[in-house]
Residue, then its C-alpha position, 0 to 999 in steps of 0.5 A: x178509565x176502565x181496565x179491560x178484563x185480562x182472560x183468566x189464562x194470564x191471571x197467573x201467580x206472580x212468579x209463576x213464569x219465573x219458576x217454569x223458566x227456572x225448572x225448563x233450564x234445569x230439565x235442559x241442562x239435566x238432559x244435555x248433561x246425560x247425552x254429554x255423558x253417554x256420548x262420551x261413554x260411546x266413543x271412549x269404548x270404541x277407542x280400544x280394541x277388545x280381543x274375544x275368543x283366540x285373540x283375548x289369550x294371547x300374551x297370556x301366562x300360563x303353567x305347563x302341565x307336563x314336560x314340553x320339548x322344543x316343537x314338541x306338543x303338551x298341555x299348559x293351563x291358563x286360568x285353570x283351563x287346561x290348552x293344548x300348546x306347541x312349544x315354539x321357543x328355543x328352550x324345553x319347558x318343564x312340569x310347572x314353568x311358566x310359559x307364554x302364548x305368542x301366537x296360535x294355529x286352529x285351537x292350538x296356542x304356540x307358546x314358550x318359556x316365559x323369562x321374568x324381566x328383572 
């Protein structure tokens, strides 16, 4: 009995098969892992609302650069920036007190006097 003559393409190493099996799983499971990843990445930075421009310095603290009466206009800085303010608080702000952005009209930030919780 004579064996036919398989085609040089199925002559491969044994083991051979095995190893492409092995390393096409990994290259799959390696790309799902990256799209899990940055799918993940996508939608947890859609999740919180980040404020740009006016809206980021709201609540922010600030030091008055001068003596700012109740609705009386002046100038506080907030992270060394210098703002105008209107002081809508119920209580004159003095040379450096801490004050507190609440709200803002055009480029004018509203603040007032900003009370430490204890």
């Amino acid at each position: 009995m004579q064996f036919a003559q398989l085609p040089l393409i199925y002559a491969a190493v044994p083991g051979s098969l095995i190893f492409f099996v092995v390393l096409g799983i990994v290259t799959f499971l390696i790309i799902i892992t990256f799209t899990i990843y940055y799918l993940y990445k996508i939608i947890s930075s859609q999740e919180r609302r980040r404020f740009t421009g006016a809206e980021a310095i709201i609540n922010s603290v600030g030091t008055a650069s001068q003596r700012i009466d109740v609705n009386g206009s002046g100038f506080i800085a907030i992270d060394g920036v210098s703002w105008e303010v209107i002081n809508t608080g119920s209580v004159t702000l003095e040379k450096y007190d801490t004050a507190i952005v609440t709200g803002r009209k055009g480029v004018v930030l509203l603040v007032k006097k900003y009370e430490q919780k204890k």
